[in-house]
N, C-alpha and C positions, 0 to 999 in steps of 0.2 A: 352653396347652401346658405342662407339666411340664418343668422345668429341667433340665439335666442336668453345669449347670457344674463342683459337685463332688463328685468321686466319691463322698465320705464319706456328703455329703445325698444323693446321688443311691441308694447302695443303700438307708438312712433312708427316704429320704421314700417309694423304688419298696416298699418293704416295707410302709408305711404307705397305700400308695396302692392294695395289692390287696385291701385291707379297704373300699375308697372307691368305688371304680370298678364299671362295668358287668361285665358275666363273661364271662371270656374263652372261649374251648377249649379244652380241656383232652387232651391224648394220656399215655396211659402205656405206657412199655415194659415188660414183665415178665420177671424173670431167676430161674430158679431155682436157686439157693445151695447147697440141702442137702436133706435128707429133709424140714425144717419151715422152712426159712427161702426166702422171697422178698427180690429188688431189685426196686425200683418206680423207674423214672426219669421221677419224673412232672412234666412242661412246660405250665406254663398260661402265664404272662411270661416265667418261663426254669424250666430245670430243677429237681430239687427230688428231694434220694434219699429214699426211705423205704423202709424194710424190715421185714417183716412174719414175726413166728414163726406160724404157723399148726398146728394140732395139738386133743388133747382138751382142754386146759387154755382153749381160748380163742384168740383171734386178740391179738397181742401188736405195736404199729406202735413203730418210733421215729423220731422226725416226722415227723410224720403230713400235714405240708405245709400249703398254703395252704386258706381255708376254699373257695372260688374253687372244687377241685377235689374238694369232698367228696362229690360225686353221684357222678362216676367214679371213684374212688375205687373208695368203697359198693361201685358196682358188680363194678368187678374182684374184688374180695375175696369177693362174694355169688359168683361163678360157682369160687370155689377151696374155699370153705368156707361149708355153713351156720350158723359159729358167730357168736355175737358178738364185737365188739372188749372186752375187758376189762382191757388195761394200757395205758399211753401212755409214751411214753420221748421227752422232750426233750433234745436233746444240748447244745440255749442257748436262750435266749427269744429271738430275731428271730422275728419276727411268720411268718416264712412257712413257718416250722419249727413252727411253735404254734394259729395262728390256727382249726384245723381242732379246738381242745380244747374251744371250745363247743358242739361238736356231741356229740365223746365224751366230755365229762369226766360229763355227767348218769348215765353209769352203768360209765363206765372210770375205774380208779385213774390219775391226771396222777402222772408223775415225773419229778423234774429237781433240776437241782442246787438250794443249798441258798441260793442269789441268786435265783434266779429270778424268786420270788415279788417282793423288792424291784424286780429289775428292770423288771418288768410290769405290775408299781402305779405305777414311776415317772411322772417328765414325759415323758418319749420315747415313752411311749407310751399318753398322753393321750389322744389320739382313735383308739385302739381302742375303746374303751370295753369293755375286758374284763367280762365276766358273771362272774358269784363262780362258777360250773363250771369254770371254764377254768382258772383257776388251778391251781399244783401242789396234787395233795391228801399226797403224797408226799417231803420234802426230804432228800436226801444232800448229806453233809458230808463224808464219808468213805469209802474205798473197802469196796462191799459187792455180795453176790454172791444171787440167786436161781433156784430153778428155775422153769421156764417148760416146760411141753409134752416133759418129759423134758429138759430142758439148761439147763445151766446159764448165767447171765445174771451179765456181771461189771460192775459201776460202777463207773467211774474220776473223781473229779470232777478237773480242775485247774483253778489258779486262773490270771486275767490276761495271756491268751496273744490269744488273738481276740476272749474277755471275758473277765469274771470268773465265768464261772458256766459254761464247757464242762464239757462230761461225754464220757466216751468209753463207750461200749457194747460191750462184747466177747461173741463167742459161741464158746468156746472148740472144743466138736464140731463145728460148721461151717467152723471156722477161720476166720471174718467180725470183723470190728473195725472199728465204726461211729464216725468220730474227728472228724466236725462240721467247724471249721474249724482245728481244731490242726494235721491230717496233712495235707496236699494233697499233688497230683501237678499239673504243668504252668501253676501259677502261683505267686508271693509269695502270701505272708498276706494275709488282710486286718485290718489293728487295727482292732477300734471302741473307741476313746478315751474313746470318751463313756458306755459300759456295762464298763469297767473293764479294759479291752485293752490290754497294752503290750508293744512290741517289744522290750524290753530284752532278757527274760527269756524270751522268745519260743523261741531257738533250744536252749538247756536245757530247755525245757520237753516242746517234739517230740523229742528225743533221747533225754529217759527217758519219754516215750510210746515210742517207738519200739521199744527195752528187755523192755516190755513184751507182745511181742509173739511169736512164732513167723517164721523165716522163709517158712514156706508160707502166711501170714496172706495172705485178699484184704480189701483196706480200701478203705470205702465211703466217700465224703467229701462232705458237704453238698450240692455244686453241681460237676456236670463226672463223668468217667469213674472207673468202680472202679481202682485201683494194685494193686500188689507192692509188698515188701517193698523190690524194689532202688532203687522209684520214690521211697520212700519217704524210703532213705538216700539219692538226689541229692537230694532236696527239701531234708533238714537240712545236708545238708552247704551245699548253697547259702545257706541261711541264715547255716551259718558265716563263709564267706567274702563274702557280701554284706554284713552288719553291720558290719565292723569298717571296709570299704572306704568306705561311706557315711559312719561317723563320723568317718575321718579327716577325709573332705572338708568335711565340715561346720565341724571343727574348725580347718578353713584357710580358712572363710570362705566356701567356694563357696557359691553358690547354688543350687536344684535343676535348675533351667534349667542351669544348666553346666555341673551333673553330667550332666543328662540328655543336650546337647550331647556331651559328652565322652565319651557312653557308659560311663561307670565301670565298671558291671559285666560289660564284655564282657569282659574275664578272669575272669569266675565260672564260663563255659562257654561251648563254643562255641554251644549252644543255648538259650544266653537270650534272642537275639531273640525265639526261638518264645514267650517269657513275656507273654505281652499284658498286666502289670500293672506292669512293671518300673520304670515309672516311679513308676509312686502309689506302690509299694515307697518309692524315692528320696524322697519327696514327705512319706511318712506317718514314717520315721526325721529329716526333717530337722525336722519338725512335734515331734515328742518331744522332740528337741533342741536347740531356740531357744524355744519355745514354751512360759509358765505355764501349769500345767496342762494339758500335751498340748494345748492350745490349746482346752482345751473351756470353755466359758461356760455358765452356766444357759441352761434351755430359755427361752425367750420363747412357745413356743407356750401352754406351761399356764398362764401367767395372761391370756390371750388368750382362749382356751375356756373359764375359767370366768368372763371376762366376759361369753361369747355365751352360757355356759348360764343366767345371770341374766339377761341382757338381750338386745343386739341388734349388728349390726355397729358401728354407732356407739360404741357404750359399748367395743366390742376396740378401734376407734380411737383411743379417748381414754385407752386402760390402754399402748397402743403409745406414743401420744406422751409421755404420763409417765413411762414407763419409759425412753425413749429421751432423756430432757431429766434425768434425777433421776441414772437408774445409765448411762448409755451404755456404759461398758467390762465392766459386770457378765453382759449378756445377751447373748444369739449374735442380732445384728438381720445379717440378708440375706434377699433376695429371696425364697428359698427356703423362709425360713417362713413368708412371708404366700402365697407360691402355694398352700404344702400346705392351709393354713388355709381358704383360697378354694375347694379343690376337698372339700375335705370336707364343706364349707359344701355346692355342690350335688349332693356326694351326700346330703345331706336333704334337700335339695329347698328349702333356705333362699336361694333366689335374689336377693332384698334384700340379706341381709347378706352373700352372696359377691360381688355386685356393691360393695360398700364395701369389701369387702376389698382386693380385687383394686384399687379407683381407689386403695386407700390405698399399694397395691404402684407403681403405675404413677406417685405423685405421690413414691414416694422414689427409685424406682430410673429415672426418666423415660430414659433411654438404654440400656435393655433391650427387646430386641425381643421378649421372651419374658411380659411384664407385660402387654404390652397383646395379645399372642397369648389370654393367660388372663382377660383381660378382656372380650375379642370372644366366648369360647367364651359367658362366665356371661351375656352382652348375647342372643345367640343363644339361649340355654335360658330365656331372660327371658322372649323373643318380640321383642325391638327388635334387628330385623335391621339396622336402618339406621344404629344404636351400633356393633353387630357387627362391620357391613363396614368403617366409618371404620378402628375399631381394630385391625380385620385387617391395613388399607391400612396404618396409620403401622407396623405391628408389621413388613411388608414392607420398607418405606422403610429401615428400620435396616435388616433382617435380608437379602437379597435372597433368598437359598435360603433360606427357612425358609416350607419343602417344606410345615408343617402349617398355617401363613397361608395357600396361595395355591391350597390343597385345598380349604380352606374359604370364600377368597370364589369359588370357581368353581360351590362347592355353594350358595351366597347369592345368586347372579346365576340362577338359575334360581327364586328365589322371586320 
C-alpha cells in the first residue's frame, strides 16, 4: 500500500505513481468559456483542469493532464472538433499536468516555462522515464504573447512561488486566466521545495499575478473549482496575513503541533477551517524556516534506479547501504522512497527485484505497517500467497485499521 505520511511525498510520489499503476476511470466534465475556449475537469485519481482553444488554427490544451486519461480525453475533444491538437501549454512540470506530452508532443509544439526542461530531466523524476517528445520543444523566459484560433495567448512565466518554472496562461477575449498553482481559491499553496518553490516570496508573487488581471477574469487553477477575482483577493490577502502569523510563531519557538493546537490562523478568517490544508500551510512555512535547505536532500531514488538499470535489486541494495553508511545526512532515506521504488519495480513486472526492495524497506523501517503492507502486495503478484498473507497478518498487527491489509487477506483466504 502506498504511504501516505507526508504530504509533500505523498503529492510526489501520487504524481509518480499514475505513470506506475494500473488505469484508473477516467470522467470529464466539460464547461464552455467562450466562442473557442473549453474547461475540462478531468478526474481520474483526482481532478485535473485543462482547457482547450478549439477553432481553425487547431486544438490548443494547457495541461493536458495525466497520460492515465488520454483516450477520454481524445475522445471528448474528437466529438467538438475534427481537428488536431497542435500546441501544448504546461503551466509547471508535475507529472500529471505533463505526463499526457508523450502522446502529443510527436506532432504538437510542447511549451512551458524555461525550467522545465531541467526540471523533468531531473532526479524527481527519474522513473518517469520521459521520451525525448515529451519534453518542452518550446522555452519561455519571458513574458510573450501569441495568436491562437483568432486570440490572443499571453505567457506569464514566475519564478519560485509553487516552483520555479510556473507559467500563467491568460486568454484575454475569454477573459480566462489559467494560473496553475500560484492563484488558488479555497486552499493554501502548495510549495514544492524540492522543484524550487518558496514561500517567502510567495504572497508578492500572487498579488502582482493578480495585478495582472481584469476584474471580470474567471481563473482556472490546477486542481479544485474555477474563481473570481474577489476569491482571488481573499486568497492573497490570506496569504498576507498568514505568513507573517506563522513566522512570528516560529520565531518564538513554537512548534507546528502548537501552532496547529492553538489554531493560529483562526484570526486569518472566519472561514479558514473550511481550508483543508491549513496546517501543511503551518508545516511547510516552519520547514523553510528551521530547516537547510527548505529541508530538501538529494534524491536517493536516482542512484537506486540506475543501479536496477545496470543490474538488479541487490545491487539498489548495496548502493542504499553505501549511501546510507558513507553520506547519511546528504540523501532524503524514508520509507517512502523504497516503497515508490518497489512499486515501480512491479509495474514492470520486475517482481524479484520489488520483492528486495520492499524486504529492504521492511528490514529499515520494521515498525511500519505500511512496509510490509507493500511487501504482501509484490509476494501476492509473485504468486507466493503464503509470504503475502504472513505479511498482510504482521502489517495488521501494527496497523489494526489498515482497511487495505484486511481487504486483501479476505481476498487470500479464498485462494
Amino acid at each position: 500500500m502506498k504511504s501516505n505520511k507526508s504530504i509533500i511525498y505523498k503529492l510526489v510520489l501520487l504524481a509518480i505513481s499514475t505513470i506506475l499503476l494500473a488505469q484508473p476511470q477516467t470522467t470529464i466534465e466539460t464547461t464552455k468559456m467562450s466562442e473557442t475556449l473549453y474547461h475540462f475537469k478531468v478526474t481520474t485519481f483526482y481532478p485535473v483542469s485543462t482547457l482547450a482553444s478549439i477553432g481553425p488554427d487547431g486544438i490548443l490544451l494547457v495541461d493536458p493532464g495525466m497520460e492515465q486519461s488520454h483516450t477520454e480525453l481524445m475522445k471528448v475533444l474528437s466529438e467538438l472538433s475534427d481537428m488536431k491538437v497542435t500546441k501544448v501549454i504546461n503551466t509547471h512540470s508535475h507529472d500529471h499536468h505533463t505526463s499526457m506530452n508523450k502522446y502529443l508532443g510527436e506532432s504538437a509544439e510542447i511549451i512551458a516555462h524555461a525550467a522545465s526542461t531541467e526540471l523533468m530531466r531531473g532526479d524527481l523524476d527519474v522513473l518517469v522515464e520521459w521520451p525525448k517528445k515529451a519534453f518542452p520543444s518550446t522555452s519561455i523566459d519571458s513574458e510573450t504573447s501569441f495568436t491562437f484560433n483568432g486570440e490572443e495567448i499571453r505567457l506569464i512565466p514566475v519564478d519560485g512561488g509553487h516552483c520555479k518554472d510556473d507559467l500563467l496562461v491568460y486568454f484575454p477575449e475569454s477573459k480566462v486566466a489559467c494560473t496553475g498553482g500560484v492563484l488558488k481559491s479555497g486552499s493554501y499553496p502548495m510549495v514544492d521545495f524540492a522543484r524550487g518553490g518558496d514561500f517567502r516570496n510567495f504572497a508578492v508573487l500572487a498579488r502582482n499575478a493578480l495585478t495582472l488581471f481584469p476584474q471580470d477574469v474567471t481563473f482556472v487553477q490546477s486542481h479544485g473549482d474555477n474563481f473570481n477575482y474577489t476569491q482571488a483577493n481573499e486568497y492573497v490577502e490570506r496569504l498576507d496575513r498568514s505568513i507573517p502569523l506563522i513566522k512570528k510563531a516560529v520565531a518564538a519557538g513554537d512548534t507546528p503541533k502548537k501552532m496547529i493546537d492553538e489554531n493560529i490562523l483562526s484570526v486569518v478568517a472566519d472561514s479558514d477551517h473550511a481550508y483543508p490544508n491549513r496546517n501543511f500551510w503551518i508545516q511547510t512555512i516552519h520547514r523553510g524556516l528551521s530547516m537547510e535547505n527548505n529541508g530538501v536532500k538529494k534524491s536517493l531514488t536516482a542512484p537506486l534506479y540506475h543501479a536496477l538499470e545496470k543490474g538488479n535489486g541487490n545491487d539498489a541494495s548495496k548502493v542504499y547501504r553505501e549511501l546510507k553508511k558513507s553520506n547519511p545526512d546528504e540523501y532524503g532515506f524514508n520509507e517512502n522512497v523504497l516503497n515508490t521504488l518497489g512499486y515501480y519495480l512491479l509495474g514492470k513486472n520486475r517482481l524479484e527485484d520489488a520483492v528486495t526492495i520492499f524486504k529492504l524497506n521492511v528490514k529499515e523501517y520494521p515498525k511500519s505497517f505500511n512496509v510490509y503492507d507493500s511487501l504482501g502486495e509484490a509476494y501476492m503478484n509473485k504468486g507466493s500467497l503464503w509470504r503475502a498473507r504472513r505479511n498482510y497478518k504482521k502489517s495488521i498487527r501494527i496497523n489494526p485499521k489498515n482497511q487495505n491489509g484486511l481487504d486483501m487477506l479476505e481476498k487470500l483466504s479464498s485462494q
